[in-house]
PyMOL commands that place a pseudoatom at each C-alpha (Angstrom):
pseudoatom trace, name=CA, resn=UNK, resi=1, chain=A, elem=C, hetatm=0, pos=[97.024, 118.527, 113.391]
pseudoatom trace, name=CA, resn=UNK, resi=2, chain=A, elem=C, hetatm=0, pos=[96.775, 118.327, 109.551]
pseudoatom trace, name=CA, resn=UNK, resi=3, chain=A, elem=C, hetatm=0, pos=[95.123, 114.958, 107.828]
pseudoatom trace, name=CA, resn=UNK, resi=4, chain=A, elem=C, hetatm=0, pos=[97.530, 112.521, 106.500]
pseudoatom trace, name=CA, resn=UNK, resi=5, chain=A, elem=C, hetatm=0, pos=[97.155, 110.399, 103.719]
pseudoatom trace, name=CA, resn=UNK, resi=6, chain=A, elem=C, hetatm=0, pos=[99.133, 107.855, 101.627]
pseudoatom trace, name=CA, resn=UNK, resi=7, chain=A, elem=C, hetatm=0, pos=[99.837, 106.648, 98.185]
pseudoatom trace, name=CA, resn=UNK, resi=8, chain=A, elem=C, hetatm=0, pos=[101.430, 104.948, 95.590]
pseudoatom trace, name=CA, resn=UNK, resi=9, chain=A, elem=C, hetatm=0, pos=[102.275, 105.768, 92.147]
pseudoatom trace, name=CA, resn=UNK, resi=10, chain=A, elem=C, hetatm=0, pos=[102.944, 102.864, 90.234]
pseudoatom trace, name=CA, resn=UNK, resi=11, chain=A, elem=C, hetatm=0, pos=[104.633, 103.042, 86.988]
pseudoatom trace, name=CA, resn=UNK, resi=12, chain=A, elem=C, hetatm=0, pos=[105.974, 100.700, 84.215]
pseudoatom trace, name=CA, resn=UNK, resi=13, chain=A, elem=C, hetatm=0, pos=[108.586, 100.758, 81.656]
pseudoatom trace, name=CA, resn=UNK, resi=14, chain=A, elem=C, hetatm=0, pos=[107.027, 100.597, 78.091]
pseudoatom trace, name=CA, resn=UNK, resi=15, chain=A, elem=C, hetatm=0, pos=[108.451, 101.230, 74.628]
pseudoatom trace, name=CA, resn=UNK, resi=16, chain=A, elem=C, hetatm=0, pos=[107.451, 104.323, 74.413]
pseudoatom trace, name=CA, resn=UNK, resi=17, chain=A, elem=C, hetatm=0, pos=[108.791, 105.230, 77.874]
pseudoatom trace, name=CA, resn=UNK, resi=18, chain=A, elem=C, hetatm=0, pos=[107.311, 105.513, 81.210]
pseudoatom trace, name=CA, resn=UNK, resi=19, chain=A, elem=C, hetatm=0, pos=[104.001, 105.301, 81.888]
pseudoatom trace, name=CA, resn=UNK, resi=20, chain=A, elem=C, hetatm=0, pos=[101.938, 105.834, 85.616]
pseudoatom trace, name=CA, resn=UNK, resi=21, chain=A, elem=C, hetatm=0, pos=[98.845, 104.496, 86.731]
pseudoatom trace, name=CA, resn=UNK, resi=22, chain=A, elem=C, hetatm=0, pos=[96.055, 106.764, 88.292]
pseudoatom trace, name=CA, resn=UNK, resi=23, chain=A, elem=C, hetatm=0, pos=[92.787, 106.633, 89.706]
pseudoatom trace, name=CA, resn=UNK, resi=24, chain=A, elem=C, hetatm=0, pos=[89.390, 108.723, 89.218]
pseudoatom trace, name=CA, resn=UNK, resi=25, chain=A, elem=C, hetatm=0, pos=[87.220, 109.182, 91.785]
pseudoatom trace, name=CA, resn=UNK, resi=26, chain=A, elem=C, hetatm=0, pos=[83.828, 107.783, 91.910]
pseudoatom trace, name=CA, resn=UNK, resi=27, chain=A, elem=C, hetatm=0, pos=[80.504, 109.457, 92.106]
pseudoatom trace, name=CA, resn=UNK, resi=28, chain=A, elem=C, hetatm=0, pos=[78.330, 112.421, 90.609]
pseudoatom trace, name=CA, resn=UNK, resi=29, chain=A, elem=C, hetatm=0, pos=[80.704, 115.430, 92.019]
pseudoatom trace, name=CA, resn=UNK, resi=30, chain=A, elem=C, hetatm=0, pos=[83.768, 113.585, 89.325]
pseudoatom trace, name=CA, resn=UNK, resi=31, chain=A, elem=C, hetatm=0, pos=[81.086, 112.177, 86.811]
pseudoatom trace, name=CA, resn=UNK, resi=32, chain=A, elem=C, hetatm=0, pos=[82.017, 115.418, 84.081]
pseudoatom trace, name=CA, resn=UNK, resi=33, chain=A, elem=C, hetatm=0, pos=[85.727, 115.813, 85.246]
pseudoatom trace, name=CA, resn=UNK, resi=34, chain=A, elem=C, hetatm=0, pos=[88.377, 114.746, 83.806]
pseudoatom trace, name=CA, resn=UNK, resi=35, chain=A, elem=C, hetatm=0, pos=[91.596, 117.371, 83.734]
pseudoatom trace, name=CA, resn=UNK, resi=36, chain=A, elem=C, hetatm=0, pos=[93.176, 117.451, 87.254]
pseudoatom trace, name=CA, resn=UNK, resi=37, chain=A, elem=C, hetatm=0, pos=[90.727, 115.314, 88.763]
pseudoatom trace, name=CA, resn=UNK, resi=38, chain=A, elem=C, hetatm=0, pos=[92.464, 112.368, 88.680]
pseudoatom trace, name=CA, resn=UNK, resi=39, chain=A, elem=C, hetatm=0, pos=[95.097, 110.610, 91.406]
pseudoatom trace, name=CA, resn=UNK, resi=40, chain=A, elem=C, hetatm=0, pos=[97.159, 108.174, 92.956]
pseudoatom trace, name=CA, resn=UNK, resi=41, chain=A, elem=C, hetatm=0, pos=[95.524, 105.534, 94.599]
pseudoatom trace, name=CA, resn=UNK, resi=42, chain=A, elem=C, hetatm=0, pos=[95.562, 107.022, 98.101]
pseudoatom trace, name=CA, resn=UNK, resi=43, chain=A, elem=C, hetatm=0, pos=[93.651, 107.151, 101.539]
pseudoatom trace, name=CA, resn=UNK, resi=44, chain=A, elem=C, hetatm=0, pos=[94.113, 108.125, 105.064]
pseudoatom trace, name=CA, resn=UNK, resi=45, chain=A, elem=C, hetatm=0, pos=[95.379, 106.793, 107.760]
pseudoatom trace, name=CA, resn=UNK, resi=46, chain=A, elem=C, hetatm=0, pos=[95.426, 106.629, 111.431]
pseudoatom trace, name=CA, resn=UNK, resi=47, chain=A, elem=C, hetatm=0, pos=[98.588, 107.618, 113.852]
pseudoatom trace, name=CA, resn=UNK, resi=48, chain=A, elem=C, hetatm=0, pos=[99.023, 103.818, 114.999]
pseudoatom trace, name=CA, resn=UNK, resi=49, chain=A, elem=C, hetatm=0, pos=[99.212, 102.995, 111.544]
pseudoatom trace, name=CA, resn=UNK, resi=50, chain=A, elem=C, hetatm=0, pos=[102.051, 103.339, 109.437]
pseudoatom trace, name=CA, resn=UNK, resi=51, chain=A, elem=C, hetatm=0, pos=[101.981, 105.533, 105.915]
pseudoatom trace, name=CA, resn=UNK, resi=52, chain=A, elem=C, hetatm=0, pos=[103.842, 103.519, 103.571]
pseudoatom trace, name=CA, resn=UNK, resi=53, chain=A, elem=C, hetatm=0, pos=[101.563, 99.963, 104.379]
pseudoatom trace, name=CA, resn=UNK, resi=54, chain=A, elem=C, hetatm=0, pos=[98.356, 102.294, 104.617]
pseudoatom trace, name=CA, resn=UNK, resi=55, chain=A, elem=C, hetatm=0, pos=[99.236, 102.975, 100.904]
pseudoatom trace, name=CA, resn=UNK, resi=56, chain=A, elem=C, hetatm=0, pos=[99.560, 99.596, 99.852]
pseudoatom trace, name=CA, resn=UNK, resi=57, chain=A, elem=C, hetatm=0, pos=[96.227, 98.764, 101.803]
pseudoatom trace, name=CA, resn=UNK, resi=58, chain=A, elem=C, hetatm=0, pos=[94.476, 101.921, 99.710]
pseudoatom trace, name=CA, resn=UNK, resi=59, chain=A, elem=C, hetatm=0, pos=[95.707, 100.368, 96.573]
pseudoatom trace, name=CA, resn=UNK, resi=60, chain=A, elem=C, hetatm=0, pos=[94.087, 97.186, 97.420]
pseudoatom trace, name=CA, resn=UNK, resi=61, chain=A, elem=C, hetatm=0, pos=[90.845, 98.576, 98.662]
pseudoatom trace, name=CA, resn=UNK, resi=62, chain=A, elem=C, hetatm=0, pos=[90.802, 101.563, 96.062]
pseudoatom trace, name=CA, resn=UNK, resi=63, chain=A, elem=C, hetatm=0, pos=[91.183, 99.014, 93.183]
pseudoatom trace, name=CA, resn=UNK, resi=64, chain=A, elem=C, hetatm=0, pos=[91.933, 95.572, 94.227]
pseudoatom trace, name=CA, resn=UNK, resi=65, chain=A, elem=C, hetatm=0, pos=[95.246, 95.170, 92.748]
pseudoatom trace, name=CA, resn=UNK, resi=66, chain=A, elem=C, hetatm=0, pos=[98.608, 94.478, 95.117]
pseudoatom trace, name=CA, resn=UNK, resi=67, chain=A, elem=C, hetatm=0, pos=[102.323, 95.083, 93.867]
pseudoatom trace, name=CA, resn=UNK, resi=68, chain=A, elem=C, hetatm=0, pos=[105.360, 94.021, 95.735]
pseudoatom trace, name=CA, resn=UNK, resi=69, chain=A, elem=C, hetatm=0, pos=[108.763, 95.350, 95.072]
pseudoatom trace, name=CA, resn=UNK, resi=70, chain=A, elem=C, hetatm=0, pos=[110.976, 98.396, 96.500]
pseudoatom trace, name=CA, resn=UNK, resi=71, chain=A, elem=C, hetatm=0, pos=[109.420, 101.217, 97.020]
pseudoatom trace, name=CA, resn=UNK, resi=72, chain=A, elem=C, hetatm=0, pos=[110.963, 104.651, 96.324]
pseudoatom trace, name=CA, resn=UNK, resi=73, chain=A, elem=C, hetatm=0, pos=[109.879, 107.270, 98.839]
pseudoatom trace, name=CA, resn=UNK, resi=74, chain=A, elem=C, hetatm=0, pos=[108.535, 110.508, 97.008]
pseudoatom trace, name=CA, resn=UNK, resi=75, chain=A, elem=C, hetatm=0, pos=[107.990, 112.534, 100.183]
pseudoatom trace, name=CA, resn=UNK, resi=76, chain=A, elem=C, hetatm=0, pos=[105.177, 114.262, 100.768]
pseudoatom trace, name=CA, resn=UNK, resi=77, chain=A, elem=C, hetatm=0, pos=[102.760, 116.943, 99.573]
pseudoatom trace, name=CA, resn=UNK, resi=78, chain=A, elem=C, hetatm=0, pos=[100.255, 119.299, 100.869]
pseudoatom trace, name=CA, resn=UNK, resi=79, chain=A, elem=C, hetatm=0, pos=[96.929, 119.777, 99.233]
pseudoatom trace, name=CA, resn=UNK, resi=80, chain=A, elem=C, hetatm=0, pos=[95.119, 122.677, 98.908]
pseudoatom trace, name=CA, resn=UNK, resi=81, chain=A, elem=C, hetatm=0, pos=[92.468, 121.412, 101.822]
pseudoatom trace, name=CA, resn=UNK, resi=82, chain=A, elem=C, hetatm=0, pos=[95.547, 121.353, 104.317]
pseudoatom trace, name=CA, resn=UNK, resi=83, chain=A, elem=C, hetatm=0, pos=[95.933, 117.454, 103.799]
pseudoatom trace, name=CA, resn=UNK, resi=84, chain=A, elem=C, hetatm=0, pos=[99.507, 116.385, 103.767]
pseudoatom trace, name=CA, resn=UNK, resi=85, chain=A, elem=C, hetatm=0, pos=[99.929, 113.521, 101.019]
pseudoatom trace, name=CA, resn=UNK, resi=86, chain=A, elem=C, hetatm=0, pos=[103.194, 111.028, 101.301]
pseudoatom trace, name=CA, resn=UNK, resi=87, chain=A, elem=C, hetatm=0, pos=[103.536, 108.403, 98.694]
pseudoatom trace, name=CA, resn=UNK, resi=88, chain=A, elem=C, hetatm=0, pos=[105.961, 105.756, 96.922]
pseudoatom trace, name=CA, resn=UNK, resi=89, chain=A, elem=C, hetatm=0, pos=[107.118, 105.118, 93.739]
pseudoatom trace, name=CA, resn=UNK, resi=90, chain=A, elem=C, hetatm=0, pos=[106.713, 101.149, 92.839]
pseudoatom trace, name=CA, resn=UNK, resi=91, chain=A, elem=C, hetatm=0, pos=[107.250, 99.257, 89.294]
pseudoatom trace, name=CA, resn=UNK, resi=92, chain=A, elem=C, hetatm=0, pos=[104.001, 97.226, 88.710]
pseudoatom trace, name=CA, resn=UNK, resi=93, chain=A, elem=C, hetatm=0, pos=[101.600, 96.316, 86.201]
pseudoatom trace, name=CA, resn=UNK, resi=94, chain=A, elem=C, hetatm=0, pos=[98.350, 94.898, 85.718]
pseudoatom trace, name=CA, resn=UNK, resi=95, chain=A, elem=C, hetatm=0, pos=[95.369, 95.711, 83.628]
pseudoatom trace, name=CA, resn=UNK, resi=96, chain=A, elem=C, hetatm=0, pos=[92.708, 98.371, 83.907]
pseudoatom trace, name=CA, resn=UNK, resi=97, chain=A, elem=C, hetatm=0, pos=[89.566, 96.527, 83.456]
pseudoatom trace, name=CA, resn=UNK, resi=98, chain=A, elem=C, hetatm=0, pos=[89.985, 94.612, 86.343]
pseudoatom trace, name=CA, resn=UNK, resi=99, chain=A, elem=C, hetatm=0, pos=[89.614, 97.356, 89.056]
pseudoatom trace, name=CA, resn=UNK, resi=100, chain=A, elem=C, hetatm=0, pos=[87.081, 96.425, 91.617]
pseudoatom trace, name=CA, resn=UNK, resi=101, chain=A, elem=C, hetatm=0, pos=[86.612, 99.600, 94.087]
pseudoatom trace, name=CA, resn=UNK, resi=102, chain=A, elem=C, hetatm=0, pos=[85.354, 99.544, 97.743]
pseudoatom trace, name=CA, resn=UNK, resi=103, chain=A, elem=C, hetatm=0, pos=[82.074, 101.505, 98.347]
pseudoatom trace, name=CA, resn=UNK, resi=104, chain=A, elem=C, hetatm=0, pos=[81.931, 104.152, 100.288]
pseudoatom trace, name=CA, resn=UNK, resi=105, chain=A, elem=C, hetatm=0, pos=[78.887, 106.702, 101.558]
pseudoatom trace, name=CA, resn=UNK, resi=106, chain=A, elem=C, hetatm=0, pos=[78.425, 110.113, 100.283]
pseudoatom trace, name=CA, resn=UNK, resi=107, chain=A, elem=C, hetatm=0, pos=[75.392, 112.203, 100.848]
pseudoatom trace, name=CA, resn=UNK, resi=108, chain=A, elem=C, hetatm=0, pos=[73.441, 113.321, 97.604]
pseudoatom trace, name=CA, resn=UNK, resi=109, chain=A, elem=C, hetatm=0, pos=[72.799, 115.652, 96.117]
pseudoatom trace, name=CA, resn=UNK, resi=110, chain=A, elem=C, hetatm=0, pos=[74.683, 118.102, 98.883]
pseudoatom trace, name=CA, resn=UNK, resi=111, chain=A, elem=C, hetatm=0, pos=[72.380, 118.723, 102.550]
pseudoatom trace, name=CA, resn=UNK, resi=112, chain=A, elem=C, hetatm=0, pos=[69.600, 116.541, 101.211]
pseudoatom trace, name=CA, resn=UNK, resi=113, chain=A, elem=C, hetatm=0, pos=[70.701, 113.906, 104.053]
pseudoatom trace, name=CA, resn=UNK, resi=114, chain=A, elem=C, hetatm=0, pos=[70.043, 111.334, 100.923]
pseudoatom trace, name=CA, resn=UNK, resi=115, chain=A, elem=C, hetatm=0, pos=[72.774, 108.597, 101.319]
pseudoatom trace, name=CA, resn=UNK, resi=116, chain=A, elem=C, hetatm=0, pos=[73.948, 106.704, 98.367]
pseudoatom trace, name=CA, resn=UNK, resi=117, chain=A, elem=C, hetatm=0, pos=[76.732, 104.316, 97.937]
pseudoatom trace, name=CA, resn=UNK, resi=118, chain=A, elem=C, hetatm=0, pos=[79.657, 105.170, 95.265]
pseudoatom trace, name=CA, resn=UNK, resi=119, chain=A, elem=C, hetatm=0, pos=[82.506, 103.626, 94.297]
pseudoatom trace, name=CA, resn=UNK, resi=120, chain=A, elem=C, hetatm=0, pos=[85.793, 105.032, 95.758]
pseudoatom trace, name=CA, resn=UNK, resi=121, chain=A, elem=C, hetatm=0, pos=[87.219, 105.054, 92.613]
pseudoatom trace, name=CA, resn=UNK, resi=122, chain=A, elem=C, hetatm=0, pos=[85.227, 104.906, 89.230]
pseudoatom trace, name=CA, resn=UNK, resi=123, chain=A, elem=C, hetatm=0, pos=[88.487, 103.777, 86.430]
pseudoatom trace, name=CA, resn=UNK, resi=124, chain=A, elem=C, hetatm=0, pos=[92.172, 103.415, 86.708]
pseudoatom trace, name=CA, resn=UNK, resi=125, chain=A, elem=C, hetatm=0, pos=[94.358, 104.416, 83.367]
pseudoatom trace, name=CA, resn=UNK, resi=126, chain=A, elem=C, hetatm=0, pos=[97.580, 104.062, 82.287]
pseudoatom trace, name=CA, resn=UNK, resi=127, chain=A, elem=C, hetatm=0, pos=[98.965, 107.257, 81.361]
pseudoatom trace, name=CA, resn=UNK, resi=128, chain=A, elem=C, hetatm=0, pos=[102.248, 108.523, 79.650]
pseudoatom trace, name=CA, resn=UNK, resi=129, chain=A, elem=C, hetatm=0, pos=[104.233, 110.987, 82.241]
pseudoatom trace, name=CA, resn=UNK, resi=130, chain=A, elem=C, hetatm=0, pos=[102.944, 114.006, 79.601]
pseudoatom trace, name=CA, resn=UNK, resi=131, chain=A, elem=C, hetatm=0, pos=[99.584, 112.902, 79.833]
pseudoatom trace, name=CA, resn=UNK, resi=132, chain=A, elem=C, hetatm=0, pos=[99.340, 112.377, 83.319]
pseudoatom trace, name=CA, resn=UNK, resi=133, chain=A, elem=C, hetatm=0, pos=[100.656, 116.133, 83.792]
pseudoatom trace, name=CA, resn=UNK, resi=134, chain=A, elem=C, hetatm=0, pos=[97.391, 117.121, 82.362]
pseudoatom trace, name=CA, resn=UNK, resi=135, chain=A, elem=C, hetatm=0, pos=[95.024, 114.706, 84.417]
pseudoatom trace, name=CA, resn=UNK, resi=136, chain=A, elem=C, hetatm=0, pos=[96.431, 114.704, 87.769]
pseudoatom trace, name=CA, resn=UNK, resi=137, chain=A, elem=C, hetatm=0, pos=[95.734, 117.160, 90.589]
pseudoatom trace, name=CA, resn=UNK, resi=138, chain=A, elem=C, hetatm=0, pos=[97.857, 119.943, 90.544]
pseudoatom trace, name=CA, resn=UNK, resi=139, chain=A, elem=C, hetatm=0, pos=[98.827, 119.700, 94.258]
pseudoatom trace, name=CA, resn=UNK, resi=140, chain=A, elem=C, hetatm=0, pos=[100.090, 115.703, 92.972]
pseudoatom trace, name=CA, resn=UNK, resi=141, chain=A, elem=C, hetatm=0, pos=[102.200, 116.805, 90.352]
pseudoatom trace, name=CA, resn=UNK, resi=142, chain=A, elem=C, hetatm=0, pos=[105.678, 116.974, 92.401]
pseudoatom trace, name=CA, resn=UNK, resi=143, chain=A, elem=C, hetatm=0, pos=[105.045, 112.869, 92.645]
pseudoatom trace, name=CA, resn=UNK, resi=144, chain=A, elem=C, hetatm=0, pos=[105.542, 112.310, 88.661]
pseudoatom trace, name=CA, resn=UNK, resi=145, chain=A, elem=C, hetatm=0, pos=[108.548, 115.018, 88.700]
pseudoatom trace, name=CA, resn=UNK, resi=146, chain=A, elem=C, hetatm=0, pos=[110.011, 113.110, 91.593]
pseudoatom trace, name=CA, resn=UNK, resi=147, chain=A, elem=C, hetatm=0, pos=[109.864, 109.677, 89.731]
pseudoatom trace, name=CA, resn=UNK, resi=148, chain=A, elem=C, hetatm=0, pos=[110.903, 111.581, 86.536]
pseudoatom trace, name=CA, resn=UNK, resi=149, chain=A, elem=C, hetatm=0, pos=[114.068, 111.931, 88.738]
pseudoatom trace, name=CA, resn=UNK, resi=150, chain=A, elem=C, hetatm=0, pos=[114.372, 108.835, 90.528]
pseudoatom trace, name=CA, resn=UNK, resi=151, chain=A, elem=C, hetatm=0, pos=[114.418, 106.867, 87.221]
pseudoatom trace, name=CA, resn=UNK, resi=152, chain=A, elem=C, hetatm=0, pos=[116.634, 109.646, 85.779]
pseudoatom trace, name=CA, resn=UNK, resi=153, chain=A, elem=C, hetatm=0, pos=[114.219, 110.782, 83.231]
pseudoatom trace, name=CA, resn=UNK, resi=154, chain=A, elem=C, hetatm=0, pos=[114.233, 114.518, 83.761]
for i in range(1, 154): cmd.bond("trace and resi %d" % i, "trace and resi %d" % (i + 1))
show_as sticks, trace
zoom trace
């Protein structure tokens, strides 16, 4: 059975039109990247646990923020590991420079059986839909064509 994982990709209305807010991981394997490395706030999740309210607890651990509103199912996608990824639309807004991440452990550099802690997530940005095309993962793009639709922007 494949990995699951879920997400949310929150968005708000601007002047200058929509904008999305994504995630970059933490650590020294993301440290240089920057073009398709970034994300929606996302994790995995267990079978007894329901995708849509594992997202919402990702967002919170991922960057400590918390939105409430309806949430637009954006179905699912499957990543090029063989993860499948479902996530939500939801309207929200709150500023960047207040993202606390979770820790987690990674071993480093690769087989040295070093342990050091990282953050989950390193920065969170708020991103135009045309800029986001060029920072997401490619695998994540169908989410920001989906919401294109949704709010009848495409």
């Amino acid at each position: 059975m494949p990995r699951t994982s879920a997400g949310l990709l929150i968005y708000r209305l601007q002047e200058a039109g929509v904008e999305v807010f994504l995630v970059h991981p933490g650590g020294p394997l993301w440290a240089r990247k920057d073009l398709g490395a970034w994300s929606i706030p996302k994790g995995e999740y267990t079978d007894g646990e329901q995708p849509l309210e594992a997202a919402i607890r990702e967002l919170r651990e991922e960057t400590g923020f918390s939105v409430e509103g309806e949430f637009a199912d954006l179905g699912t996608v499957k990543q090029a590991g063989g993860k499948i990824v479902s996530a939500w639309a939801v309207r929200g807004d709150f500023d960047p420079a207040n993202l606390v991440s979770n820790l987690c452990e990674i071993e480093w550099p690769p087989r040295s059986k070093r342990l050091i802690s990282i953050p989950e997530v390193d920065r969170g940005v708020w991103f135009s839909i045309p800029e986001a095309q060029t920072k997401i993962s490619e695998t994540q793009k169908p989410f920001l064509h989906r919401l294109q639709r949704i709010l009848g922007e495409n």
